[in-house]
N, CA, C and O atoms as CSV, one atom per row, in Angstrom:
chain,resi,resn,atom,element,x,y,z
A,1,UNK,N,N,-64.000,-106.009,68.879
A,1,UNK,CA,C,-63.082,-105.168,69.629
A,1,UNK,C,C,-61.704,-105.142,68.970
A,1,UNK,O,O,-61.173,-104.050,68.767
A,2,UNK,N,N,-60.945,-106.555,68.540
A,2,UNK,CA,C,-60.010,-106.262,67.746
A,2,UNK,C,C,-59.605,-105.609,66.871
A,2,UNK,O,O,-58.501,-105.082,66.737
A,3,UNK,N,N,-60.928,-105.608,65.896
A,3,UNK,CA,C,-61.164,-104.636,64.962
A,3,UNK,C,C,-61.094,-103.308,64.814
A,3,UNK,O,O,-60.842,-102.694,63.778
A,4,UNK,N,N,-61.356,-102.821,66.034
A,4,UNK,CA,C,-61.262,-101.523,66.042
A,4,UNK,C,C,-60.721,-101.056,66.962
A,4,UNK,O,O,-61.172,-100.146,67.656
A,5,UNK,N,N,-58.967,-101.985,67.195
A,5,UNK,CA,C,-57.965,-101.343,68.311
A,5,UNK,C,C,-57.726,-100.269,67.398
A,5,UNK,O,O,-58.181,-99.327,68.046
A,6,UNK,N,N,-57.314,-99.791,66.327
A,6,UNK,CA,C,-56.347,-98.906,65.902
A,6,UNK,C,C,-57.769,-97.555,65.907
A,6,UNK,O,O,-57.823,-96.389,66.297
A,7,UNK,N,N,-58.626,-98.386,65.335
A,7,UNK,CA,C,-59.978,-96.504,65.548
A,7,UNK,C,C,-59.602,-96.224,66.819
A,7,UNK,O,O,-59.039,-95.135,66.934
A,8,UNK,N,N,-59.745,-96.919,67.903
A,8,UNK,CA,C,-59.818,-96.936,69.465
A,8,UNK,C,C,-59.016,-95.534,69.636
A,8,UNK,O,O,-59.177,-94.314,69.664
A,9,UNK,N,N,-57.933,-96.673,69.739
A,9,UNK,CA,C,-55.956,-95.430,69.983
A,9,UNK,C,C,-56.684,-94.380,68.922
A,9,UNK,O,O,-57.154,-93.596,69.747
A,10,UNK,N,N,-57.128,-93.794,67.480
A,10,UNK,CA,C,-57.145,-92.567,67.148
A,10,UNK,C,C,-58.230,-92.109,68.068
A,10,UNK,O,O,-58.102,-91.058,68.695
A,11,UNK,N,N,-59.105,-92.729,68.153
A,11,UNK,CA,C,-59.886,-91.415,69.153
A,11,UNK,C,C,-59.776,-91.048,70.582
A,11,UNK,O,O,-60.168,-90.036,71.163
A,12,UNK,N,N,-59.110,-92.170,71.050
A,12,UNK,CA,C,-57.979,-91.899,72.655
A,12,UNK,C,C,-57.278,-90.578,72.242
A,12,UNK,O,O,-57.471,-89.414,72.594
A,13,UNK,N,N,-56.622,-91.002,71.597
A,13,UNK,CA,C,-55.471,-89.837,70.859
A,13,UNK,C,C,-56.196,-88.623,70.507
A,13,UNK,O,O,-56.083,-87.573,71.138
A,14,UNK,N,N,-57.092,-88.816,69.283
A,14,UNK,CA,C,-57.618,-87.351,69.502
A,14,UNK,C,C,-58.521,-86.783,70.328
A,14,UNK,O,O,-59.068,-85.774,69.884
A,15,UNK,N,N,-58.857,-87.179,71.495
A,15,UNK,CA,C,-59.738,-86.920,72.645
A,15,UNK,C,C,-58.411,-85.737,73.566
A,15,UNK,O,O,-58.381,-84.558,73.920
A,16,UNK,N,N,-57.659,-86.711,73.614
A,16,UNK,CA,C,-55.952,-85.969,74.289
A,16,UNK,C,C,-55.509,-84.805,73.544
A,16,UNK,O,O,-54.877,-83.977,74.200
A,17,UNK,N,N,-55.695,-84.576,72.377
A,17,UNK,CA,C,-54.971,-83.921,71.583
A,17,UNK,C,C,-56.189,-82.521,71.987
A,17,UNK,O,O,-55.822,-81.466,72.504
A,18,UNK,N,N,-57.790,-82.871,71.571
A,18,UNK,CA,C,-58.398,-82.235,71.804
A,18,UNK,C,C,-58.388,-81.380,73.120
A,18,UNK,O,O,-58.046,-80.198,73.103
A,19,UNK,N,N,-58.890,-82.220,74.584
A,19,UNK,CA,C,-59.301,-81.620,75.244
A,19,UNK,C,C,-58.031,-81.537,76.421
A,19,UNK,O,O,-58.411,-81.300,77.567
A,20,UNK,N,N,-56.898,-81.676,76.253
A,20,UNK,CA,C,-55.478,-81.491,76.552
A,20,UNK,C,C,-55.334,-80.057,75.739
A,20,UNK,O,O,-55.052,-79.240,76.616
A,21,UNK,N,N,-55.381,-79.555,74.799
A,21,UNK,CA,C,-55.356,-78.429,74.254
A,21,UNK,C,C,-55.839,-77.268,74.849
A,21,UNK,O,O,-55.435,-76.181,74.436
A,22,UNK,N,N,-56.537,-77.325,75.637
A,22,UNK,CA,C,-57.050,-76.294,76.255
A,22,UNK,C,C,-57.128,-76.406,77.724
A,22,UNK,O,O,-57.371,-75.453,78.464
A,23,UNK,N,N,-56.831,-78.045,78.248
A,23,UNK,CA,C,-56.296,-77.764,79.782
A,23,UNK,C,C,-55.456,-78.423,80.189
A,23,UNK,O,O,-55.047,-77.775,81.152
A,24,UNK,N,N,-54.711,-79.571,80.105
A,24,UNK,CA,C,-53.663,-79.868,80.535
A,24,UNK,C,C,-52.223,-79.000,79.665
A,24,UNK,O,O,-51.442,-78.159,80.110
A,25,UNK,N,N,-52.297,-79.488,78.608
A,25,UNK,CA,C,-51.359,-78.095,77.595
A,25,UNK,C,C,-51.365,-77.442,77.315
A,25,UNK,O,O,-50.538,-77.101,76.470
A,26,UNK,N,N,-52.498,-76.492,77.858
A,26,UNK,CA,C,-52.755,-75.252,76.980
A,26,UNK,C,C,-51.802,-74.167,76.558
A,26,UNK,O,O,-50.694,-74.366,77.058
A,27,UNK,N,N,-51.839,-73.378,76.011
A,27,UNK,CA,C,-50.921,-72.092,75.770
A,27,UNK,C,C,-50.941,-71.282,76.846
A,27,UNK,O,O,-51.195,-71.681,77.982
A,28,UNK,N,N,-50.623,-69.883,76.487
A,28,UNK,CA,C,-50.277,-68.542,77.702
A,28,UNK,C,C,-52.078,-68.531,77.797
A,28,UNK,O,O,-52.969,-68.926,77.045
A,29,UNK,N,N,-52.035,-67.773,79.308
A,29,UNK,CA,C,-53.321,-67.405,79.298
A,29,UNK,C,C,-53.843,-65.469,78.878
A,29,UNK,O,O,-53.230,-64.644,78.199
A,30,UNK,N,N,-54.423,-65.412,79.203
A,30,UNK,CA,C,-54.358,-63.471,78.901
A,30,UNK,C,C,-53.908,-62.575,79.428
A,30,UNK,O,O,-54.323,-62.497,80.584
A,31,UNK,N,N,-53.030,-61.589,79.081
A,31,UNK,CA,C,-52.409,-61.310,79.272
A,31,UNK,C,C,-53.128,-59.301,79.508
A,31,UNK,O,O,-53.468,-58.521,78.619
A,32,UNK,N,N,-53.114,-59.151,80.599
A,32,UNK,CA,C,-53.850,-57.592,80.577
A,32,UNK,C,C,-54.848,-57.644,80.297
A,32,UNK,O,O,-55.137,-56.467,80.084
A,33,UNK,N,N,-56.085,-58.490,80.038
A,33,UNK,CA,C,-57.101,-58.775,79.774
A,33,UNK,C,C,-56.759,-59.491,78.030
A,33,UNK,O,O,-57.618,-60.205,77.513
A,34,UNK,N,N,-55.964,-59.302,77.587
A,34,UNK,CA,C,-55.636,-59.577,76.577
A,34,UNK,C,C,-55.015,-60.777,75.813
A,34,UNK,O,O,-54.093,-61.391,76.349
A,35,UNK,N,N,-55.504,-61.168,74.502
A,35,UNK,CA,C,-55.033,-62.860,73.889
A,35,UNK,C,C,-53.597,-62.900,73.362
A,35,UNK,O,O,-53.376,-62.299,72.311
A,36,UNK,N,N,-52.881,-63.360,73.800
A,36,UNK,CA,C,-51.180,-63.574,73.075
A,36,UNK,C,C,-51.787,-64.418,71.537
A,36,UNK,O,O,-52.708,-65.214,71.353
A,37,UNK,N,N,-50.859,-63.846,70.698
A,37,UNK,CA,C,-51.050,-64.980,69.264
A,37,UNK,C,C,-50.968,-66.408,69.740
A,37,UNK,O,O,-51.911,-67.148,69.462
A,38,UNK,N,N,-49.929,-66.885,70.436
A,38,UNK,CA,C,-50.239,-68.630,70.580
A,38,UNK,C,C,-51.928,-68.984,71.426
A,38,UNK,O,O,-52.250,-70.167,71.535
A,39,UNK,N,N,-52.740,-68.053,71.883
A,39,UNK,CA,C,-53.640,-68.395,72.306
A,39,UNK,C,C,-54.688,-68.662,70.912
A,39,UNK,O,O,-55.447,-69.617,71.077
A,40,UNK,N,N,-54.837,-67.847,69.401
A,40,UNK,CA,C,-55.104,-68.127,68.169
A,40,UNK,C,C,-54.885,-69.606,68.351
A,40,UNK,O,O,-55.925,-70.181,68.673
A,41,UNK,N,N,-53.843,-70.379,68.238
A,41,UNK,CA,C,-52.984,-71.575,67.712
A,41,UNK,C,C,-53.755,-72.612,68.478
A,41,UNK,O,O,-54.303,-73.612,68.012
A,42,UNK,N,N,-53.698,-72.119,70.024
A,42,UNK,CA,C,-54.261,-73.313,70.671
A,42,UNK,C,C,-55.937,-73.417,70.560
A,42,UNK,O,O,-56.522,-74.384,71.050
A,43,UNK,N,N,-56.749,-72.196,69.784
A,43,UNK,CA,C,-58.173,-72.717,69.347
A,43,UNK,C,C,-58.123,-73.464,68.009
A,43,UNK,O,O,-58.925,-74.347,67.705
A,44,UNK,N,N,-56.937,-72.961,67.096
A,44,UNK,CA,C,-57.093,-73.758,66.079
A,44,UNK,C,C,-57.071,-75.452,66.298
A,44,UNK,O,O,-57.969,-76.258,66.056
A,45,UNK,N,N,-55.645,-75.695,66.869
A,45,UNK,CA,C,-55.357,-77.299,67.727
A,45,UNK,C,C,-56.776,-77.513,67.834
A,45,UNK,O,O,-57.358,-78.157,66.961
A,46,UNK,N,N,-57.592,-76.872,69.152
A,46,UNK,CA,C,-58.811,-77.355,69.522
A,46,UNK,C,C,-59.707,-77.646,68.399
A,46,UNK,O,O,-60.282,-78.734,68.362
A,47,UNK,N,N,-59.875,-76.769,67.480
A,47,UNK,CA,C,-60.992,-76.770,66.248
A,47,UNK,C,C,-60.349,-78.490,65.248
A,47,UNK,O,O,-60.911,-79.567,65.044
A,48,UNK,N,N,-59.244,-78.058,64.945
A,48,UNK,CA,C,-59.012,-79.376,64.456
A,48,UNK,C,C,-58.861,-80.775,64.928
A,48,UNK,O,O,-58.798,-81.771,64.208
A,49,UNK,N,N,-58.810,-80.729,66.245
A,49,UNK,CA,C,-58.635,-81.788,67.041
A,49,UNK,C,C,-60.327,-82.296,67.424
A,49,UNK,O,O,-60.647,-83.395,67.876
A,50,UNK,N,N,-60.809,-81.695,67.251
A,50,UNK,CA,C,-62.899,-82.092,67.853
A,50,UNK,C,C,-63.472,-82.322,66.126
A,50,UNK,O,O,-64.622,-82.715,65.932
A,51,UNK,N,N,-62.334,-81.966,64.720
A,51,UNK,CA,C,-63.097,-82.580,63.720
A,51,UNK,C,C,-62.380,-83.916,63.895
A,51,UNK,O,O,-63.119,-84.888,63.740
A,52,UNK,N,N,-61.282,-84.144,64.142
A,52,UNK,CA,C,-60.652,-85.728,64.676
A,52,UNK,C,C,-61.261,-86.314,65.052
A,52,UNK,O,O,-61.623,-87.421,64.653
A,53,UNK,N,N,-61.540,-85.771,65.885
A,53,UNK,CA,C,-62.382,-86.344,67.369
A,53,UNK,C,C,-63.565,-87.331,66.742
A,53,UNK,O,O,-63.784,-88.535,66.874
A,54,UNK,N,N,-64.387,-86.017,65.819
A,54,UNK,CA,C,-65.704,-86.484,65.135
A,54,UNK,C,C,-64.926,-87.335,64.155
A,54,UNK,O,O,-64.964,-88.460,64.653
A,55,UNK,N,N,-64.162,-87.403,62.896
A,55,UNK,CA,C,-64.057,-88.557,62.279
A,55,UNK,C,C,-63.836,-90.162,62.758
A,55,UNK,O,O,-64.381,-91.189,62.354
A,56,UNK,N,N,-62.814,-89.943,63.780
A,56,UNK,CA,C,-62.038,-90.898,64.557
A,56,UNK,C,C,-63.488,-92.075,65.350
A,56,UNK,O,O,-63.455,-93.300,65.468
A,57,UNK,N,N,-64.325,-91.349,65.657
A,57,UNK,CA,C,-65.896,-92.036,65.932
A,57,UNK,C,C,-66.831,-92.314,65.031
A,57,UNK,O,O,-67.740,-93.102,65.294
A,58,UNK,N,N,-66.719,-91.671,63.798
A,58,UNK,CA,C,-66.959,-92.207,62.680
A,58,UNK,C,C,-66.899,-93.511,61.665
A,58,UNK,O,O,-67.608,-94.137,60.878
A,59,UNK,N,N,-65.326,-93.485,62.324
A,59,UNK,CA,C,-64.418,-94.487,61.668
A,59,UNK,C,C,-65.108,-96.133,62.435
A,59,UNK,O,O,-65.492,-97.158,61.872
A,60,UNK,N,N,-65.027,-95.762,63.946
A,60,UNK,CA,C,-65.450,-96.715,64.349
A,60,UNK,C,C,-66.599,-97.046,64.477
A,60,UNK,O,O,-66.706,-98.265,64.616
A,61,UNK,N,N,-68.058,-96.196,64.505
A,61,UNK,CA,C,-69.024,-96.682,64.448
A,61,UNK,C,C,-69.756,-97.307,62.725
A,61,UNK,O,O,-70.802,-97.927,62.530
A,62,UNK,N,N,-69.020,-96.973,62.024
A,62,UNK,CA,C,-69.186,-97.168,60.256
A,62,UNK,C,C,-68.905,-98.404,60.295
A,62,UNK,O,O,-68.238,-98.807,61.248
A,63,UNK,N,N,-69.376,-99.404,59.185
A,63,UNK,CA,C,-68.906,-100.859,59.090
A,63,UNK,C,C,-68.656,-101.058,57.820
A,63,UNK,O,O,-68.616,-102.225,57.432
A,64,UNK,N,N,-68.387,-99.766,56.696
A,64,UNK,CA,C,-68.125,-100.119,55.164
A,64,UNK,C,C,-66.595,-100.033,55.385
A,64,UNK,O,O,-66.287,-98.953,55.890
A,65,UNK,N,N,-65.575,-100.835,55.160
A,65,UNK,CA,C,-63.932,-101.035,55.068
A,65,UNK,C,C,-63.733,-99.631,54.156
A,65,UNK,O,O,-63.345,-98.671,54.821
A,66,UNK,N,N,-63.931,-99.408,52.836
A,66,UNK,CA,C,-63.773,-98.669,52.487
A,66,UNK,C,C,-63.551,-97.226,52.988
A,66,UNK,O,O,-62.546,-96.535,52.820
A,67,UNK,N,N,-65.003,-96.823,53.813
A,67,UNK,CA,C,-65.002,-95.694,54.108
A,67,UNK,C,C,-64.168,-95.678,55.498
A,67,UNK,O,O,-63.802,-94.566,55.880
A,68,UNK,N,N,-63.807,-96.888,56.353
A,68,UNK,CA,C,-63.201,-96.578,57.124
A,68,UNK,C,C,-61.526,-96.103,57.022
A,68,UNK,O,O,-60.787,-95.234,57.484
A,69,UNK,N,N,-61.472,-97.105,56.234
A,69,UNK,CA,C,-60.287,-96.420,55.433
A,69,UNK,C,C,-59.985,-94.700,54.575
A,69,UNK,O,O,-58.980,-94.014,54.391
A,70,UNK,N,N,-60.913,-94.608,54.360
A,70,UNK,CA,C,-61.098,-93.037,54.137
A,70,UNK,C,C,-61.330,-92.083,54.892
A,70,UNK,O,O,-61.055,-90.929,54.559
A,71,UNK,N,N,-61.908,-92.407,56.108
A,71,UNK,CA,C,-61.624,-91.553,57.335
A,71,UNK,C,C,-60.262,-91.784,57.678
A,71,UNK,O,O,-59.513,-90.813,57.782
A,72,UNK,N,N,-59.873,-92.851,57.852
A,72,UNK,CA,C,-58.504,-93.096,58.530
A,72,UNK,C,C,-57.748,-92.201,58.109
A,72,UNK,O,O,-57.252,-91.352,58.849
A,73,UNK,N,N,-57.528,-92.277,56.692
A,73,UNK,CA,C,-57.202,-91.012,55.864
A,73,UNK,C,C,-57.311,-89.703,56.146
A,73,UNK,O,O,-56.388,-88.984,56.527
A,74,UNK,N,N,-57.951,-89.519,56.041
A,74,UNK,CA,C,-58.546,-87.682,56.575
A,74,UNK,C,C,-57.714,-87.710,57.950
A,74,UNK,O,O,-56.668,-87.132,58.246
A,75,UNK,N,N,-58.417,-88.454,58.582
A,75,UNK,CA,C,-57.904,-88.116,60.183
A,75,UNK,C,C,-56.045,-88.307,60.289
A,75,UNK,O,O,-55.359,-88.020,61.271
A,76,UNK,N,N,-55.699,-88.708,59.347
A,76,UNK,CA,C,-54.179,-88.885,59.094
A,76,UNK,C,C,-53.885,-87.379,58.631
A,76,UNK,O,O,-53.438,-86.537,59.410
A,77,UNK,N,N,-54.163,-87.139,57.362
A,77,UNK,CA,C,-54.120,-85.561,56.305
A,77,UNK,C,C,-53.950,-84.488,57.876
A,77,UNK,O,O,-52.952,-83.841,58.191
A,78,UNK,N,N,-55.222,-84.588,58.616
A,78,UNK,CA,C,-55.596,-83.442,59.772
A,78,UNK,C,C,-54.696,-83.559,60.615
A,78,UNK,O,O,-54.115,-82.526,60.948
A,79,UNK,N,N,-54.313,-84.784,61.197
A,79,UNK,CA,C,-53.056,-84.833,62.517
A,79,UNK,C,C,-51.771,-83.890,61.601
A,79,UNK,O,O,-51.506,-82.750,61.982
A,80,UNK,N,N,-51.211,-84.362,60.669
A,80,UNK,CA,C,-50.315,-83.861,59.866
A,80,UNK,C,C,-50.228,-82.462,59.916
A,80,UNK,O,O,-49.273,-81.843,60.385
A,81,UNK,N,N,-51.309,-81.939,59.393
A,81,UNK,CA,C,-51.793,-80.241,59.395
A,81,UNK,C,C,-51.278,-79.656,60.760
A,81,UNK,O,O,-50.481,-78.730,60.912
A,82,UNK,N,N,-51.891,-80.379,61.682
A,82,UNK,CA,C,-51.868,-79.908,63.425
A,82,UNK,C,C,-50.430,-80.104,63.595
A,82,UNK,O,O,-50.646,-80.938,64.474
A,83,UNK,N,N,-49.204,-80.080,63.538
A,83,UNK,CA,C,-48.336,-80.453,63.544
A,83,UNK,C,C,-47.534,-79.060,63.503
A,83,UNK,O,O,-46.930,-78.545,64.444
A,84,UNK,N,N,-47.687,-78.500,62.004
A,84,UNK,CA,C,-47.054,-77.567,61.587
A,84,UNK,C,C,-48.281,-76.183,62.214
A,84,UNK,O,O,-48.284,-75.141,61.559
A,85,UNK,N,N,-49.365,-76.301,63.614
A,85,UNK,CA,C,-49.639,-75.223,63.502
A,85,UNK,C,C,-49.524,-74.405,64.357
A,85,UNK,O,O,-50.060,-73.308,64.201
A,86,UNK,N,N,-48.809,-74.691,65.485
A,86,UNK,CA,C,-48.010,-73.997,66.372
A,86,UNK,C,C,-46.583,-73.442,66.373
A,86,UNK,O,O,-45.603,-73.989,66.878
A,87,UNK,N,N,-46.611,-72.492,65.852
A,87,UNK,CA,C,-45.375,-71.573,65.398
A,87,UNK,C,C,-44.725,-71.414,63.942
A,87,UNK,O,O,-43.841,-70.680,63.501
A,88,UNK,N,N,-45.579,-72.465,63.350
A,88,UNK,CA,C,-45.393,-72.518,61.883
A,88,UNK,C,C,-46.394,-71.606,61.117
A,88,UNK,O,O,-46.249,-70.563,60.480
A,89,UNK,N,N,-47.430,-72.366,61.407
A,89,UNK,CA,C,-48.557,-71.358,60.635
A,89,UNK,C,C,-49.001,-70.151,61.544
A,89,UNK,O,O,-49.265,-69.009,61.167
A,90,UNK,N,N,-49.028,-70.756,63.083
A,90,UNK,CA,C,-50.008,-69.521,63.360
A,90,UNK,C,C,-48.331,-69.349,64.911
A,90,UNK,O,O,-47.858,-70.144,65.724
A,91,UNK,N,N,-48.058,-67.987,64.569
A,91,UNK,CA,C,-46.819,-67.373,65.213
A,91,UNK,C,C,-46.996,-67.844,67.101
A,91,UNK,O,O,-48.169,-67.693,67.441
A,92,UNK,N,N,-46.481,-68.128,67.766
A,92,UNK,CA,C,-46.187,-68.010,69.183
A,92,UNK,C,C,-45.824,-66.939,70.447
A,92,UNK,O,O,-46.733,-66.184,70.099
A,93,UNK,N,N,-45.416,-66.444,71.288
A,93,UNK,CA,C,-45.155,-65.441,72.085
A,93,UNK,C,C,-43.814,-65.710,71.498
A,93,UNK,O,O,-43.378,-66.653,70.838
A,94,UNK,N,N,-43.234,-64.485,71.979
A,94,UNK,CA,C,-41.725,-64.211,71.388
A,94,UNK,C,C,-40.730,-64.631,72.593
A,94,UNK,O,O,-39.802,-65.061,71.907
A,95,UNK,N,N,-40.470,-64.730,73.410
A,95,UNK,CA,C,-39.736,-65.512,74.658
A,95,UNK,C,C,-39.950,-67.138,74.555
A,95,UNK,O,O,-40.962,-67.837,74.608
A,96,UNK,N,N,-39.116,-67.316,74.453
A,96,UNK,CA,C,-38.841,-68.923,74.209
A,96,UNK,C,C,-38.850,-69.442,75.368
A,96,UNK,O,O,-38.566,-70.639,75.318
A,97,UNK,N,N,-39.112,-68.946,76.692
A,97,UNK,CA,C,-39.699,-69.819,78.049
A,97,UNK,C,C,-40.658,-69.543,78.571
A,97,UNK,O,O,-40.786,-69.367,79.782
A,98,UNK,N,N,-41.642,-69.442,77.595
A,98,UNK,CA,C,-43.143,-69.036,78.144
A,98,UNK,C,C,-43.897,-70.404,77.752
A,98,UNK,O,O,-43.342,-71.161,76.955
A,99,UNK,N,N,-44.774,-70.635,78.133
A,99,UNK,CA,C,-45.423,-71.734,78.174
A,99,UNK,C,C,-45.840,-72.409,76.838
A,99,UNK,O,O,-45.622,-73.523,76.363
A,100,UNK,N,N,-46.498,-71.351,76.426
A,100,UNK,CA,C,-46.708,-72.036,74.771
A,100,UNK,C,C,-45.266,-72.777,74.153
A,100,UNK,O,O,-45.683,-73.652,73.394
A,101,UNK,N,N,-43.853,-72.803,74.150
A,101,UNK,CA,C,-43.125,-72.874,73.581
A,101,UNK,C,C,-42.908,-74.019,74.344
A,101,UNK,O,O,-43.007,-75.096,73.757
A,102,UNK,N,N,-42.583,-74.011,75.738
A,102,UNK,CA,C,-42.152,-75.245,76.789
A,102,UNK,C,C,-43.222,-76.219,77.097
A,102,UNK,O,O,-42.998,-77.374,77.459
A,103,UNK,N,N,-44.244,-75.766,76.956
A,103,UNK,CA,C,-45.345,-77.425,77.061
A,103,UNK,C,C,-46.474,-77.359,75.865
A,103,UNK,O,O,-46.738,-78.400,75.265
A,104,UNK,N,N,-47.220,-75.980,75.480
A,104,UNK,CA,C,-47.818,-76.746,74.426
A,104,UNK,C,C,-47.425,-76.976,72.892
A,104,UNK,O,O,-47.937,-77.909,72.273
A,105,UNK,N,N,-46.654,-76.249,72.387
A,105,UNK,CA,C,-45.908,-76.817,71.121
A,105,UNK,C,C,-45.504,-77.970,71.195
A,105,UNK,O,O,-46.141,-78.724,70.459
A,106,UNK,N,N,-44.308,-78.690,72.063
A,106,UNK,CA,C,-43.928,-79.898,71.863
A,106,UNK,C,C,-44.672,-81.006,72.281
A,106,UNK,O,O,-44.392,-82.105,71.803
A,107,UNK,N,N,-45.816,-80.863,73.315
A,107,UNK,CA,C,-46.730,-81.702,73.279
A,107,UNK,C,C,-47.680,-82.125,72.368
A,107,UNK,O,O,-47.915,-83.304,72.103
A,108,UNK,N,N,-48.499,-80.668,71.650
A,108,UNK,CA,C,-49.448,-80.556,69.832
A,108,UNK,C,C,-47.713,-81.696,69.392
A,108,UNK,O,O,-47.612,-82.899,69.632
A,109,UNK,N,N,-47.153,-81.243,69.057
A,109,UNK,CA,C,-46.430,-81.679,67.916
A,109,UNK,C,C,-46.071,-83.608,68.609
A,109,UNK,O,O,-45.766,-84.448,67.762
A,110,UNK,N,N,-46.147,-83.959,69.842
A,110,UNK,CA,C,-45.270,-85.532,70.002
A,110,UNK,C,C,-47.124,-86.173,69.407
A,110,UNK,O,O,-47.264,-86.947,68.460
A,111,UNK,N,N,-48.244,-85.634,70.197
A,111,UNK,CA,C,-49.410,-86.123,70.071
A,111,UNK,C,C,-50.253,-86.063,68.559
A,111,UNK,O,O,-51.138,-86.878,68.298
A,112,UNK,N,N,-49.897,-85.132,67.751
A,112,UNK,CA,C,-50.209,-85.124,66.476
A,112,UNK,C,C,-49.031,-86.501,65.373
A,112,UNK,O,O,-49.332,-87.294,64.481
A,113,UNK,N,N,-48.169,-86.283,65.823
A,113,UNK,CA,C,-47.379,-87.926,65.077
A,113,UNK,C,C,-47.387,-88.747,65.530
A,113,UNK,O,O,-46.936,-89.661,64.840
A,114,UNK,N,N,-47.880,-89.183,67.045
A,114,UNK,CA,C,-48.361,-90.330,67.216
A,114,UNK,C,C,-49.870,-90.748,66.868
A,114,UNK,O,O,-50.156,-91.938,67.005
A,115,UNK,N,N,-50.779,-89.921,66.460
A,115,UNK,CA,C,-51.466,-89.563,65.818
A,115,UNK,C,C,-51.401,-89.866,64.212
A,115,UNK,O,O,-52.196,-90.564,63.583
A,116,UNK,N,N,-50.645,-89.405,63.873
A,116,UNK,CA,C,-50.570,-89.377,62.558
A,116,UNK,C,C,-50.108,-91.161,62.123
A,116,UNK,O,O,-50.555,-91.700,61.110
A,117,UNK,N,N,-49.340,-91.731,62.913
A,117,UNK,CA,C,-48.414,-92.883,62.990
A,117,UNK,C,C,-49.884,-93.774,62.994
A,117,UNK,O,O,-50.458,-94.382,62.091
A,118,UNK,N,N,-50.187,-93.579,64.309
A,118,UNK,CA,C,-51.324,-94.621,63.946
A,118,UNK,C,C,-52.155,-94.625,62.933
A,118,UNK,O,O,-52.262,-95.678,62.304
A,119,UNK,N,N,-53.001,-93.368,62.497
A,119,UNK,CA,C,-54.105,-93.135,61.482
A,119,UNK,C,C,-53.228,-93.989,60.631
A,119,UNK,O,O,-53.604,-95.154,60.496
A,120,UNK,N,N,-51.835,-93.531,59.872
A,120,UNK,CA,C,-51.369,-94.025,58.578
A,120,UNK,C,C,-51.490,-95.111,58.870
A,120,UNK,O,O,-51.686,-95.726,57.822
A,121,UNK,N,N,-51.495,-95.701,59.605
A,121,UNK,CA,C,-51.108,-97.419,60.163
A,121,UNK,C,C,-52.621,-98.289,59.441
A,121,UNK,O,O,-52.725,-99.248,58.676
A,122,UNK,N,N,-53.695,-97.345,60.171
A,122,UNK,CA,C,-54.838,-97.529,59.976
A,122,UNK,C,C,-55.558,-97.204,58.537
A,122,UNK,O,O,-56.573,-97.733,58.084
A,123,UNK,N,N,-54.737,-96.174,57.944
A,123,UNK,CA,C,-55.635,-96.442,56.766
A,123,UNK,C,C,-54.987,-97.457,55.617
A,123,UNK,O,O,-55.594,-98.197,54.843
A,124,UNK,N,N,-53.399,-97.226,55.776
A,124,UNK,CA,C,-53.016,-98.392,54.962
A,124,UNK,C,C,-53.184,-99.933,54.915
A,124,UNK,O,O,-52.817,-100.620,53.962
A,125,UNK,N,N,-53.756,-100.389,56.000
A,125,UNK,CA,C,-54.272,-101.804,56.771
A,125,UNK,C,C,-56.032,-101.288,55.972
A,125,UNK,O,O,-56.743,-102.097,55.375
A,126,UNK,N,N,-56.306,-100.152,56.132
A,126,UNK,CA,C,-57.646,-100.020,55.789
A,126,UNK,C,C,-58.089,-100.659,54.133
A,126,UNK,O,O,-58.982,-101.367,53.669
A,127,UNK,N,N,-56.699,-99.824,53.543
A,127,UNK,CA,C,-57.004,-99.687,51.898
A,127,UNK,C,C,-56.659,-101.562,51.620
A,127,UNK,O,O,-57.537,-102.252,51.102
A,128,UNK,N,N,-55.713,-101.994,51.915
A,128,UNK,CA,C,-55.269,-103.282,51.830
A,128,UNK,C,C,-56.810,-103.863,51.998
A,128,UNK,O,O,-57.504,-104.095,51.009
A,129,UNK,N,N,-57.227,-104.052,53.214
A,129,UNK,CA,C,-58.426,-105.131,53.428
A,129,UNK,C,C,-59.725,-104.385,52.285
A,129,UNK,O,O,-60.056,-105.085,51.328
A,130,UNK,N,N,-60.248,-103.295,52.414
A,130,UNK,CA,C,-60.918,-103.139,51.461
A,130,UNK,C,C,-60.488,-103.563,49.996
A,130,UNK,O,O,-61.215,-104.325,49.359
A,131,UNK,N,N,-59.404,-103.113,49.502
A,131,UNK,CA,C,-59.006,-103.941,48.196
A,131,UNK,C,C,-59.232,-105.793,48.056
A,131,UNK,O,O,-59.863,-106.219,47.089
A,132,UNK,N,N,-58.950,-106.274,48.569
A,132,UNK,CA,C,-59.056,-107.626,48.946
A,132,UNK,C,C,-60.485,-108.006,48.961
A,132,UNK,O,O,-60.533,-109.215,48.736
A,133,UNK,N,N,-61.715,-107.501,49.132
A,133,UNK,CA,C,-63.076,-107.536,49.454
A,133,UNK,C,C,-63.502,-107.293,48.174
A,133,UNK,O,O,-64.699,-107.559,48.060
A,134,UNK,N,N,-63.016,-106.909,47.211
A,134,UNK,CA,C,-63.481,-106.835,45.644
A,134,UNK,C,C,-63.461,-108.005,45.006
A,134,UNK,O,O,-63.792,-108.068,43.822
């Protein structure tokens, strides 16, 4: 169990990141029957947050140091990505007090670097102990 506090917290984390994306934070909903661009953003979040999801369980059910450390990795690279993809990459509603802007941007963005904080945490503790095992 010790072993795998820090997998734990990433897949807590990306479970939140995931399925918080589409209902506790989600973006605008439709609008005239119709999708606002931040509704794009919040499937991407979702799409990248459920390959998290899947590495982050990876990480912990695997028992080679190495490769856990190399997921840790990835799942670090991906939080990072998710970061910049609400209003950076993929555009937002244009009123700055609509929902996408006031709860799900700054939530994607606090939960993707705490995210990211841990993974790095985890793969650099990863690469260390695997090096050491040679």
């Amino acid at each position: 169990m010790k072993k795998n506090i820090l997998g734990i917290a990433e897949l807590l984390t990306a479970l939140l990141l995931t399925i918080g994306s589409f209902t506790i934070f989600k973006a605008c909903g439709a609008h005239e029957g119709k999708y606002m661009a931040c509704h794009w953003a919040q499937n991407a979040v979702t799409l990248i947050g459920t390959v998290i999801t899947l590495l982050a369980l990876l990480r912990i059910l695997l028992k080679n140091k190495g490769i856990k450390a190399g997921l840790a990795s990835g799942v670090f690279l991906l939080a990072v990505s998710v970061i910049f993809i609400p209003d950076s990459v993929i555009s937002l509603c244009m009123m700055d007090t609509m929902r996408c802007h006031t709860i799900f941007k700054p939530t994607v963005i606090v939960t993707a670097c705490v995210l990211a904080a841990v993974s790095g945490i985890d793969s650099a503790v990863g690469i260390t102990k695997a090096g050491k095992d040679k």
